[in-house]
TIMI-536400 format. One record per atom (N, C-alpha, C): x, y, z; residue in three letters. Coordinates in steps of 0.2 Angstrom, whole numbers, padded with zeros to 4 digits, always signed. Each point is the difference from the previous one (the first is absolute). Example, Ala and Ser with C-alpha at 12.3 -4.5 7.8 and 13.67 -1.06 7.14 Angstrom:
! TIMI-536400
+0066-0028+0039Ala/-0004+0006+0000Ala/+0004+0006+0000Ala/-0002+0005-0004Ser/+0004+0006+0001Ser/-0004+0005+0003Ser/
! end
This chain:
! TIMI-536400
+0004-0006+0000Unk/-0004+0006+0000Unk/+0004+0006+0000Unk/+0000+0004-0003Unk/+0001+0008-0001Unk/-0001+0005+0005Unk/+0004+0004+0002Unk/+0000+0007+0002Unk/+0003+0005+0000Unk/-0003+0004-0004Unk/+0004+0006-0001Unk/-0002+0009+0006Unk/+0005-0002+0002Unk/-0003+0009+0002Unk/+0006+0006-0001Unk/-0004+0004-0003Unk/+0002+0005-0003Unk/-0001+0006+0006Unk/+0006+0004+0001Unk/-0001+0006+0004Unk/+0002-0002+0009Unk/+0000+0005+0003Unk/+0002-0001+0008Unk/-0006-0004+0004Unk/+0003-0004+0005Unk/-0004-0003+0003Unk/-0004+0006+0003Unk/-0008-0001+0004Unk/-0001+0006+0001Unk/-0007-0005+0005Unk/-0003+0003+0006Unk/-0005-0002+0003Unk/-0007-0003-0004Unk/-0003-0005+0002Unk/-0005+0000-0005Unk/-0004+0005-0001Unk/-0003+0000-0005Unk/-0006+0004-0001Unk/+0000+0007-0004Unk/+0000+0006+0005Unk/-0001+0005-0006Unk/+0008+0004+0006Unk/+0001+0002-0001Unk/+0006+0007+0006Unk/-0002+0007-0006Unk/-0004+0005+0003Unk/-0002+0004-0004Unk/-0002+0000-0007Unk/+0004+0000-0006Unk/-0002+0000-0007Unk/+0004-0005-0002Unk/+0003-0006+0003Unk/+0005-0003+0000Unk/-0007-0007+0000Unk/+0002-0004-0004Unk/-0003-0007+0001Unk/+0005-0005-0004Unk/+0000-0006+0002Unk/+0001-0007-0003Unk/-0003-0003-0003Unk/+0000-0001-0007Unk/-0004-0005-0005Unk/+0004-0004-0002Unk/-0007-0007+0000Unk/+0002-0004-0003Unk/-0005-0006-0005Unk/+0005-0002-0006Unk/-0005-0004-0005Unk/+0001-0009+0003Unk/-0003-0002+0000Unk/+0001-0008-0003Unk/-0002-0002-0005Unk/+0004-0003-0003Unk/+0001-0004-0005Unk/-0003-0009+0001Unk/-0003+0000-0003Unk/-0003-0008+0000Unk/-0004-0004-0006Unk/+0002-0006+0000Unk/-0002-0006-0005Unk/-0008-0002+0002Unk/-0006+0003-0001Unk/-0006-0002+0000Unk/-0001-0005-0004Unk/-0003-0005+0006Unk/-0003-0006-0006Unk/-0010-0001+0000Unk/-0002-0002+0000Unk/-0008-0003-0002Unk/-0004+0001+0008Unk/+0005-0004+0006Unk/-0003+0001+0003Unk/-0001+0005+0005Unk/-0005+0003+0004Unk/+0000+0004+0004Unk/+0002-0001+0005Unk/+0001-0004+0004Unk/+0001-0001+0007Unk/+0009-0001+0002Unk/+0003-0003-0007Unk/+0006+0001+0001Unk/+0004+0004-0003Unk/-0003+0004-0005Unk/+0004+0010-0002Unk/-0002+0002+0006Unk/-0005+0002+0007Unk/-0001+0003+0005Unk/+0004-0002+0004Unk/+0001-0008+0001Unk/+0004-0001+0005Unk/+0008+0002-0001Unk/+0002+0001-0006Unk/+0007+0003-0003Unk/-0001+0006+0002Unk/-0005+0004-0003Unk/+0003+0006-0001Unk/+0000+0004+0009Unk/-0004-0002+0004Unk/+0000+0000+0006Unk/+0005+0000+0004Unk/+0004-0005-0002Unk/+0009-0003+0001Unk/+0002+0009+0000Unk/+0000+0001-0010Unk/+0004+0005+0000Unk/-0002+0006+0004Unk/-0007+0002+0001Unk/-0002+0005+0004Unk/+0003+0000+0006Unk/+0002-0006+0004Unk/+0001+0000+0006Unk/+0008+0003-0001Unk/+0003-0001-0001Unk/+0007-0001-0003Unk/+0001+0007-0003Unk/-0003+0004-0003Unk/+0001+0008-0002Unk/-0002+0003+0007Unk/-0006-0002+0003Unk/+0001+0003+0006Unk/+0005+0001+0006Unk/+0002-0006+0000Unk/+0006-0001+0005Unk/+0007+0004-0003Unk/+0001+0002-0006Unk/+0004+0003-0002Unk/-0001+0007-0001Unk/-0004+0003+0004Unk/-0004+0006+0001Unk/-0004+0004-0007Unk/+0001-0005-0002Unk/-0009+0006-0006Unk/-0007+0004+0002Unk/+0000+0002+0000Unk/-0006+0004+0001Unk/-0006+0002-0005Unk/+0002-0003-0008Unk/-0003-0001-0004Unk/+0000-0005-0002Unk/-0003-0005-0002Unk/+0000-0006-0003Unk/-0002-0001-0007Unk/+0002-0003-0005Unk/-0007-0001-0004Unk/+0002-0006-0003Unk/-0002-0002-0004Unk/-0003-0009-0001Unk/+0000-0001-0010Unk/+0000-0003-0005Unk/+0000+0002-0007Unk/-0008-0003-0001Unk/-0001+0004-0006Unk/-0007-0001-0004Unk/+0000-0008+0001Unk/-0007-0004-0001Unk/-0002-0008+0002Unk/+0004-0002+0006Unk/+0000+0005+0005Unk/+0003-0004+0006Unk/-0002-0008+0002Unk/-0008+0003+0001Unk/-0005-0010+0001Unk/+0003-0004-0005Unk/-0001+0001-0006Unk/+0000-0004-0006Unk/+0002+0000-0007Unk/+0002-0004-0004Unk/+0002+0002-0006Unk/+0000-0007-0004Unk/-0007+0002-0003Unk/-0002-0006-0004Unk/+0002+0001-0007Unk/+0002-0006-0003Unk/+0000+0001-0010Unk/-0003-0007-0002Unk/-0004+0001-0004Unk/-0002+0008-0003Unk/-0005+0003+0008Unk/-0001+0007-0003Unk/-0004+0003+0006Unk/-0008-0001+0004Unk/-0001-0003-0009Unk/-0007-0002+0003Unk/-0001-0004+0006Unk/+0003-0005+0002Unk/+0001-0003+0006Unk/-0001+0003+0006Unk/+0003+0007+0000Unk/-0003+0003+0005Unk/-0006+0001+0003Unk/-0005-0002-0004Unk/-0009+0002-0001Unk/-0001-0005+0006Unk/+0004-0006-0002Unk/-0004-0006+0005Unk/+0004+0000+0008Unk/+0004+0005+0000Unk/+0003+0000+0006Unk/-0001+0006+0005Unk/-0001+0005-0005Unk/+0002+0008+0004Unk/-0005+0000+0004Unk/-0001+0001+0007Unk/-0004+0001+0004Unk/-0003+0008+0000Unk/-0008+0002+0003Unk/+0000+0007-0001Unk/+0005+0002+0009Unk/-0002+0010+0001Unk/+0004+0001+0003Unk/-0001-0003+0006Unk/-0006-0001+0003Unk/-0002-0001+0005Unk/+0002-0006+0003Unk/+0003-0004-0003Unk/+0002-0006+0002Unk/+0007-0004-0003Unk/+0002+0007-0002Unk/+0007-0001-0002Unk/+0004-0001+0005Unk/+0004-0005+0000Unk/+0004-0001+0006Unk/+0007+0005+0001Unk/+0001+0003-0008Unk/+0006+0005+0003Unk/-0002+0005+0004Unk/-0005+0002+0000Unk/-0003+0005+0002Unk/+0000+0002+0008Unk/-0002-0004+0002Unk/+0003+0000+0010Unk/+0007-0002+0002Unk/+0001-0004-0006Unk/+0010-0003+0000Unk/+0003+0008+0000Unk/-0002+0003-0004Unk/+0003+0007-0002Unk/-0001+0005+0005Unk/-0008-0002+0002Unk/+0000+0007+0007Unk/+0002-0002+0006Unk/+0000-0006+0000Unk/+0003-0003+0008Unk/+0008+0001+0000Unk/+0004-0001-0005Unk/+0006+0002-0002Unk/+0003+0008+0003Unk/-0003+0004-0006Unk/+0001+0008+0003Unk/-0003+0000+0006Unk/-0004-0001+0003Unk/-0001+0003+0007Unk/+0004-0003+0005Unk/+0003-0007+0000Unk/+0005-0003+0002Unk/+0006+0004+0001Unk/+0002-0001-0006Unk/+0006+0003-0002Unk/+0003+0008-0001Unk/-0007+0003+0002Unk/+0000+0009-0002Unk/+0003+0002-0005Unk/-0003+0000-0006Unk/+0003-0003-0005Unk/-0004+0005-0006Unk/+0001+0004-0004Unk/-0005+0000-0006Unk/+0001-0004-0006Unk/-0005-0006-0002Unk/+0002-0007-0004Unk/-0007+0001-0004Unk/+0006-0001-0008Unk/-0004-0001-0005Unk/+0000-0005-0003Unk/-0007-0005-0002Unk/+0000-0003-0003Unk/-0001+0000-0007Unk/+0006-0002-0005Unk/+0001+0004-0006Unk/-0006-0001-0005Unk/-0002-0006+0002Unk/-0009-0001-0003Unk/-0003-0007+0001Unk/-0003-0001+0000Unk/-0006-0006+0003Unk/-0003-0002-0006Unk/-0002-0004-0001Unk/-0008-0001-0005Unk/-0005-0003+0003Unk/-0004+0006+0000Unk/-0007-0001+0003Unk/-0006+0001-0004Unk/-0004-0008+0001Unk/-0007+0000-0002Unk/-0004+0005-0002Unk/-0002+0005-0003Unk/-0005+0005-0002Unk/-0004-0003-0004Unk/-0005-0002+0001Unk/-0007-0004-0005Unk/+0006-0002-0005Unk/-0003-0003-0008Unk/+0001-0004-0003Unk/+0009+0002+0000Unk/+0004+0003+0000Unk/+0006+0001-0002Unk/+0003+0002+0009Unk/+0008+0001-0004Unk/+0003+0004+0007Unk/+0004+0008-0001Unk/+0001+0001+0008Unk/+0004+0006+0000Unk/+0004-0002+0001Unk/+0007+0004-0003Unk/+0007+0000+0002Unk/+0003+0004+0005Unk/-0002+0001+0006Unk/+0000+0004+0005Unk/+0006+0001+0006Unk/+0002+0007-0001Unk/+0005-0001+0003Unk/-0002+0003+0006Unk/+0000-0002+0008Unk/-0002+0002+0007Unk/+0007+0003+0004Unk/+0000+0006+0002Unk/+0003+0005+0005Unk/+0000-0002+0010Unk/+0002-0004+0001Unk/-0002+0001+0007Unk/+0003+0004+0005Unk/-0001+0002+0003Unk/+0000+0007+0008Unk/+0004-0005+0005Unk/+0003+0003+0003Unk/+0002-0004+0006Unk/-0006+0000+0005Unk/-0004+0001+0000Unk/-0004-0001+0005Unk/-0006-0005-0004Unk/+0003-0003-0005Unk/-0002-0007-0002Unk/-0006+0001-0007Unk/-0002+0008+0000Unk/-0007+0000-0004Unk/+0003+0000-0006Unk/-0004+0002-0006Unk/+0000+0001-0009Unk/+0000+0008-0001Unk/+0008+0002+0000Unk/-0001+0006-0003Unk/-0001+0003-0006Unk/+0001-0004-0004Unk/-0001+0001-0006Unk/-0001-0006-0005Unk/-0005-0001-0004Unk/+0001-0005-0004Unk/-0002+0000-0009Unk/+0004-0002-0002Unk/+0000+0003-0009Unk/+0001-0007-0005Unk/-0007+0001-0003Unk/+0000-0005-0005Unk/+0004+0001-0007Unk/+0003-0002-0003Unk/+0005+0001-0006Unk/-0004+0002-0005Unk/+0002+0006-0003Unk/-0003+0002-0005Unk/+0000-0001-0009Unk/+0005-0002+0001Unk/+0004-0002-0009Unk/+0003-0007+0000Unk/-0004-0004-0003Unk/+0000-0007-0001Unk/+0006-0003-0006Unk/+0003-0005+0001Unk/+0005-0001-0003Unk/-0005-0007-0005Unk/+0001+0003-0006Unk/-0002-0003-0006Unk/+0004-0001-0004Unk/+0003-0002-0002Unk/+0005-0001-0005Unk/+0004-0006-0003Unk/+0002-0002-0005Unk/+0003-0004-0006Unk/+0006+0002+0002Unk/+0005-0005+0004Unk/+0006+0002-0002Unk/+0007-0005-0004Unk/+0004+0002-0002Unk/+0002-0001-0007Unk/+0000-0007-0001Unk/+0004-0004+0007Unk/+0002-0005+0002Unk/-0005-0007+0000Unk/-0006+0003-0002Unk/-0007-0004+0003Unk/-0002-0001+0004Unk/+0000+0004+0007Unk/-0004+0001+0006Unk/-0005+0004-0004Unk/-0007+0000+0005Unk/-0004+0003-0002Unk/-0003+0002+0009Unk/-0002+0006+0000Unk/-0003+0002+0006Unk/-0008+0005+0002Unk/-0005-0003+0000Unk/-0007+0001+0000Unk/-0002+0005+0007Unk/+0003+0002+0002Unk/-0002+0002+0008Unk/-0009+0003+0001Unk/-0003+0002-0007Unk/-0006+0004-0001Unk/-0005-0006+0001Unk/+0001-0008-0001Unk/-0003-0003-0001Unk/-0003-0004+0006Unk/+0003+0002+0005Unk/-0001-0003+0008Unk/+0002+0007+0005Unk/+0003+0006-0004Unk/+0000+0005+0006Unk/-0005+0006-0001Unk/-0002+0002+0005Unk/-0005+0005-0003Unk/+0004+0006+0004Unk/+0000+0004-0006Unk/+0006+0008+0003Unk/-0004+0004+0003Unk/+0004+0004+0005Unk/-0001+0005+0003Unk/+0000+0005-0004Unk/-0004+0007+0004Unk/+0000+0005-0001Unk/+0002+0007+0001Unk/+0000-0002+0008Unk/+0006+0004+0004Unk/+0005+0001+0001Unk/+0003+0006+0004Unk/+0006+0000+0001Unk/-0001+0001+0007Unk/+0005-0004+0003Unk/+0000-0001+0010Unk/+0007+0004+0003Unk/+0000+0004+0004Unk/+0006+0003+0004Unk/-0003-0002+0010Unk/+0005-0002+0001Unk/+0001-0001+0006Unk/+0001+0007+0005Unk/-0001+0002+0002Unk/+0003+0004+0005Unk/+0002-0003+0007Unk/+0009+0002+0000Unk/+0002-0001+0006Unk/+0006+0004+0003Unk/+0001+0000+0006Unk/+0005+0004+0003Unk/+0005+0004-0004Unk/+0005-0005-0005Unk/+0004+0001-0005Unk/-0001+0001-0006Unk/-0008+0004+0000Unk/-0002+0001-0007Unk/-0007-0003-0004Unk/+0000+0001-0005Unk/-0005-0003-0004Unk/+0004-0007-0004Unk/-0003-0005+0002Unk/+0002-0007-0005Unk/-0005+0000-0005Unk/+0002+0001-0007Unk/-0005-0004-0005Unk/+0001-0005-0004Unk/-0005-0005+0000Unk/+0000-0008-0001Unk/-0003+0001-0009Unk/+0005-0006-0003Unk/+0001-0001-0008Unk/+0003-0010+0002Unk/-0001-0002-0007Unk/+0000-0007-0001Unk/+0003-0002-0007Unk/+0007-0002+0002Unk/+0001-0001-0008Unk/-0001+0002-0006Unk/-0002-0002-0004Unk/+0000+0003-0008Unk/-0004+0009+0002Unk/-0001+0002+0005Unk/-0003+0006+0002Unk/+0007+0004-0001Unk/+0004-0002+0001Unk/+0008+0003-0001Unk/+0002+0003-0005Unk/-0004-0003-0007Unk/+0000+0000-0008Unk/-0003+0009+0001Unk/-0004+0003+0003Unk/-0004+0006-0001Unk/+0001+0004+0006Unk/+0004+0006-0004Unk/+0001+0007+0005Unk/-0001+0001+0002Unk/-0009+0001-0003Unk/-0002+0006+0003Unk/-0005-0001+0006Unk/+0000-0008+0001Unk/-0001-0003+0008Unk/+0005+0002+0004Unk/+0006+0001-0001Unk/+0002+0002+0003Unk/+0001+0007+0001Unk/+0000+0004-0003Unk/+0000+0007-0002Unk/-0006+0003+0008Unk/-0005-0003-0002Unk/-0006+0000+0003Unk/+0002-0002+0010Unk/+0001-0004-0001Unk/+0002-0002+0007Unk/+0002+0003+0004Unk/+0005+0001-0005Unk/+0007+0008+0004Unk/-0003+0005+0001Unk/-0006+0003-0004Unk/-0003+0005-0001Unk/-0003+0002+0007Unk/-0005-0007+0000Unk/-0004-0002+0008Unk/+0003-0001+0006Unk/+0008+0002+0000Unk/+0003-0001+0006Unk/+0001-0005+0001Unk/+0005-0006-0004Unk/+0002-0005+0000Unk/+0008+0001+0001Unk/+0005+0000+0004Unk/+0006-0003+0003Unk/+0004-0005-0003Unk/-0007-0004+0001Unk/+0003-0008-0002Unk/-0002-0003-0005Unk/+0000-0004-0004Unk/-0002-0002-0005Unk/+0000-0008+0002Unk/-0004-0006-0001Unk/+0003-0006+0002Unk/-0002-0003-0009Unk/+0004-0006-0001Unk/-0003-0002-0007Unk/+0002-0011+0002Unk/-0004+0000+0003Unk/+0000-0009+0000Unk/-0003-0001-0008Unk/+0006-0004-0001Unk/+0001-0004-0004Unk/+0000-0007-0002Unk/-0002-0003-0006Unk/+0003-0006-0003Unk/+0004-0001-0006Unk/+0002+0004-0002Unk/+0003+0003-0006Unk/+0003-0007-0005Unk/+0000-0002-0006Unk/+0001-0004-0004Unk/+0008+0000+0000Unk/+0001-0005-0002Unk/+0010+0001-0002Unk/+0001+0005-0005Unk/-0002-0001-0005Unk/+0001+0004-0005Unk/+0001+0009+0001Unk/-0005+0000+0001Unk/-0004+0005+0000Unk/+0003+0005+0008Unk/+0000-0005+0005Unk/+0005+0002+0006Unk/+0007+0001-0002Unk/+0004-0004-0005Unk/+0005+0000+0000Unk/+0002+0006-0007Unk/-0004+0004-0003Unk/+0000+0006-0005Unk/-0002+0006+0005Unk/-0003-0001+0003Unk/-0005+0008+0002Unk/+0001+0002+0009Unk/-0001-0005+0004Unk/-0001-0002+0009Unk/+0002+0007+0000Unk/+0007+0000+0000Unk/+0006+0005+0004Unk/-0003+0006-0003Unk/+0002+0001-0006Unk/-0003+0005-0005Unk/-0008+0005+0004Unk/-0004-0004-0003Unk/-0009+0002+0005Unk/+0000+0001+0008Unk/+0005-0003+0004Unk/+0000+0003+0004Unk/+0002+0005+0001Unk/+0008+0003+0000Unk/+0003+0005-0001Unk/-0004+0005-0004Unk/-0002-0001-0004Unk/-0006+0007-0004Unk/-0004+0002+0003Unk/-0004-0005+0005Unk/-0007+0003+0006Unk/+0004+0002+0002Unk/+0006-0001+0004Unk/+0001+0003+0007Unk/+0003+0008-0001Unk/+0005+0001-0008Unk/+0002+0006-0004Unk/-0006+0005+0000Unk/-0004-0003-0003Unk/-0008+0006-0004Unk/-0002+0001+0007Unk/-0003-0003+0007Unk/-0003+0000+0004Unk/+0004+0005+0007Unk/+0007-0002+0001Unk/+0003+0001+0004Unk/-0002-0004+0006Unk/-0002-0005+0000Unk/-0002-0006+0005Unk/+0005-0005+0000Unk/-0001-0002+0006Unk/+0003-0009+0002Unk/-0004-0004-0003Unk/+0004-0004-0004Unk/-0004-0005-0003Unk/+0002-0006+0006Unk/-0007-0006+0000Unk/+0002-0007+0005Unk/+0000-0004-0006Unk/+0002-0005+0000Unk/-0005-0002-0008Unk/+0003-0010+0003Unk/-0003-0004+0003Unk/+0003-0004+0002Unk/-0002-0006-0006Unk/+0003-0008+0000Unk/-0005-0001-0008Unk/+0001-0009+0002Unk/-0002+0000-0003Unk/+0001-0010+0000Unk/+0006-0002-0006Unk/+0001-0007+0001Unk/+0007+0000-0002Unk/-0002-0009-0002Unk/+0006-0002-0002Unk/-0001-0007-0005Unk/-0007-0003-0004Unk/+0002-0007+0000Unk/-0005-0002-0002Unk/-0006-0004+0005Unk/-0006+0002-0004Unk/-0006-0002+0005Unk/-0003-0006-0005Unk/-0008-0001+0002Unk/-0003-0006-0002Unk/-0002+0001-0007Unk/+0001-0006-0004Unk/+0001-0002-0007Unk/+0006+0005-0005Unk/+0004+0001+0005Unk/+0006+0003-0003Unk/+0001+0007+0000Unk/-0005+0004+0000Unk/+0002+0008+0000Unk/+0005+0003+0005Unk/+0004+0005-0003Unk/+0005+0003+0002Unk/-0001+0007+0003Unk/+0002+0002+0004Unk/-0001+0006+0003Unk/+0009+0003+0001Unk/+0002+0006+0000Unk/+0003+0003+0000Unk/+0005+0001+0005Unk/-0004+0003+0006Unk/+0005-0001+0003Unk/+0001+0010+0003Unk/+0007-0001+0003Unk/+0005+0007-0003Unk/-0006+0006+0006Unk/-0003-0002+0007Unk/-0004+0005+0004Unk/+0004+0006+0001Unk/-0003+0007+0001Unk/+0005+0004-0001Unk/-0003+0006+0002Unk/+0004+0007+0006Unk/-0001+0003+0004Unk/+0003+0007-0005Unk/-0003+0004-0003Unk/+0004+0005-0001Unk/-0003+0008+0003Unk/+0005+0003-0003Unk/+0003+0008+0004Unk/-0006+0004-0005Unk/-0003+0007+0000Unk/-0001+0002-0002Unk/+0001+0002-0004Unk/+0009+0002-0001Unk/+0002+0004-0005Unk/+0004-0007-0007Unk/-0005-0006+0004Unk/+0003-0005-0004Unk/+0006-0005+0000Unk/-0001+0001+0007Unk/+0008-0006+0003Unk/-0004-0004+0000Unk/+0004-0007+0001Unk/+0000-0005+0003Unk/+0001-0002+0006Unk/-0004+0003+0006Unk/+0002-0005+0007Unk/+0000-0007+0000Unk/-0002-0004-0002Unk/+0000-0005+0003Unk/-0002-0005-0009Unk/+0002-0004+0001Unk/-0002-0006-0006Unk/+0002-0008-0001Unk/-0005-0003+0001Unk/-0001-0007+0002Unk/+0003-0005-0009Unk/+0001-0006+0000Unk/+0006-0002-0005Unk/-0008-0004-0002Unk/+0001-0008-0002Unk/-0007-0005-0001Unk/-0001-0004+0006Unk/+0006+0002+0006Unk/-0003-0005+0006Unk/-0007+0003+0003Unk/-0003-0006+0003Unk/-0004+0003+0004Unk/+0002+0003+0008Unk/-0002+0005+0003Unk/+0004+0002+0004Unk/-0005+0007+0002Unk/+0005+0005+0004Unk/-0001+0006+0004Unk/+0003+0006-0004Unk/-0002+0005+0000Unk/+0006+0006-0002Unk/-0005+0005+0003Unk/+0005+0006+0004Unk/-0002+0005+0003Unk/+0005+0005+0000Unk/-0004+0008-0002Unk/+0003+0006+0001Unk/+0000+0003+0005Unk/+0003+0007+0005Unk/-0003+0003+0004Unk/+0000+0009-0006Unk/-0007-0001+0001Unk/+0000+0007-0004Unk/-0002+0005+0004Unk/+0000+0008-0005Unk/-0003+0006+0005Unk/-0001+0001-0005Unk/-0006+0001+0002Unk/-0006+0004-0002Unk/+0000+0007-0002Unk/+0005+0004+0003Unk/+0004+0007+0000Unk/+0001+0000-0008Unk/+0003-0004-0002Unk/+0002+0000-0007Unk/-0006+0000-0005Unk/-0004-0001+0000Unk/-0006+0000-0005Unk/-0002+0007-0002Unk/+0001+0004+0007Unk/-0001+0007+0001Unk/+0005+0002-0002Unk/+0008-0001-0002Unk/+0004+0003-0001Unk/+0002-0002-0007Unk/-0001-0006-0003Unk/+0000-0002-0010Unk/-0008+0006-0003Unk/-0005+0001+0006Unk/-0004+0004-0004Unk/-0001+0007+0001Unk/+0005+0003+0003Unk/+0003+0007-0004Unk/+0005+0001-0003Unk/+0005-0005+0002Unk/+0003+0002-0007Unk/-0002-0004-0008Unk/-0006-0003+0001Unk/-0002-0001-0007Unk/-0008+0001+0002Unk/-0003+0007-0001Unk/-0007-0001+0001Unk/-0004-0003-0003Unk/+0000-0005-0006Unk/-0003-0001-0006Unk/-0007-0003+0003Unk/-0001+0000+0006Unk/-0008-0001+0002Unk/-0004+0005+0001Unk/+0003+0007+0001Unk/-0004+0006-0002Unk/+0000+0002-0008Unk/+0005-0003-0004Unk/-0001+0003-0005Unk/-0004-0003-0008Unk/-0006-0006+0004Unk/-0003-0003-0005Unk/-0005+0005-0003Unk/-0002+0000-0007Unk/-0002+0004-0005Unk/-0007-0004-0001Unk/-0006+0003-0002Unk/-0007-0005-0003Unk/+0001+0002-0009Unk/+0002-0005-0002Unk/+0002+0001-0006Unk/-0006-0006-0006Unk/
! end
């Protein structure tokens, strides 16, 4: 197992505009009981290494191929078992922990939903994904995401201590002006849970990320899943903590594992005066 931490060691939690993030990386399989029982491992495990932010990649529960498979297994939320696993968690652990997305039952199809929890255990925020990955690629994958997921319409910002968080889902990374938007709304942080393909992770990841966090002036969280899952699909990989101004704090390799930065928040505020490019959007 993996651990990367990036930055001084520093008390958990927040020390004024100071906080510890961190992504896990992890190989989702089919079942739900034992992706929770792992990922739970690593939650415990970034806690004890003092994070204060947690977050988890897109399909933490599950990762079926094809996706249809989901349908017969996604529980709605009300009886989703990450869902107390997640609050019981943060309030344990005092902890603000993101679930990078669930698949949850919503009449005939699912949401791809990524949940926000509080240290005091409740839902601060929760955001269904809104740009569905539909696509032919060159290789002969193909991926339907429209056909079992029903998209969202909203944009969700947390408000916490250290700011505004605003929650995005993979292929959501592909479009600015979600992100633009965020920032606009008082967004700090950006998270982007991931399952990104090999291909496609391995031309663009680093690149997409670094652009939100350049155009925004935000901390991008962007944790993802990594090798291969059920009936052979590949995941990426490569979870990755970056700077406002487009550094790289922290960046995970194909293991499955931890990586954590200690950021400040101070900086977000200081990448957007010297580049105000969020007061200077145009209706064009």
């Amino acid at each position: 197992m993996l651990i990367i931490v990036s930055g001084e060691a520093r008390e958990k939690g927040i020390m004024t505009d100071k906080l510890r993030a961190a992504c896990i990386q992890m190989t989702s399989g089919p079942d739900i009981g034992e992706n929770l029982k792992t990922v739970e491992m690593y939650i415990r495990q970034a806690a004890q290494q003092g994070a204060g932010f947690i977050a988890t990649p897109e399909n933490t529960d599950q990762i079926r191929h094809p996706a249809a498979e989901k349908l017969k297994t996604a529980p709605p939320q009300e009886s989703h078992p990450g869902i107390p696993l997640f609050s019981g968690l943060a309030k344990e652990l005092n902890v603000w922990l993101l679930a990078g997305s669930f698949a949850i039952k919503t009449g005939s199809k699912l949401s791809n939903r990524s949940i926000l929890f509080s240290p005091d255990g409740k839902i601060a925020a929760q955001y269904d994904k809104i740009h569905l990955f539909d696509i032919d690629l060159p290789g002969g994958e193909k991926y339907r995401e429209s056909d079992v997921i029903q998209s969202g319409d909203k944009t969700a910002i947390a408000k916490t201590p250290f700011g505004g968080v605003g929650l995005t889902v993979c292929y959501d990374v592909r479009f600015a002006y979600l992100f633009r938007k965020l920032a606009q709304q008082g967004a700090n942080i950006i998270t982007v849970p991931s399952a990104f393909t090999v291909p496609t992770g391995r031309a663009h990841w680093e690149i997409l990320l670094r652009a939100r966090a350049i155009e925004t002036g935000s901390f991008i969280i962007a944790p993802g899943q990594t090798g291969e899952h059920e009936n052979g699909r590949k995941t990426w990989g490569h979870s990755m903590i970056v700077g406002p101004w487009g550094e790289i704090l922290a960046e995970a390799g194909k293991d499955p594992g931890i990586i954590m930065a200690d950021i400040n928040l101070k900086d977000v505020q200081k990448v957007r005066g010297l580049i105000p490019a969020l007061k200077h959007d145009r209706n064009i």
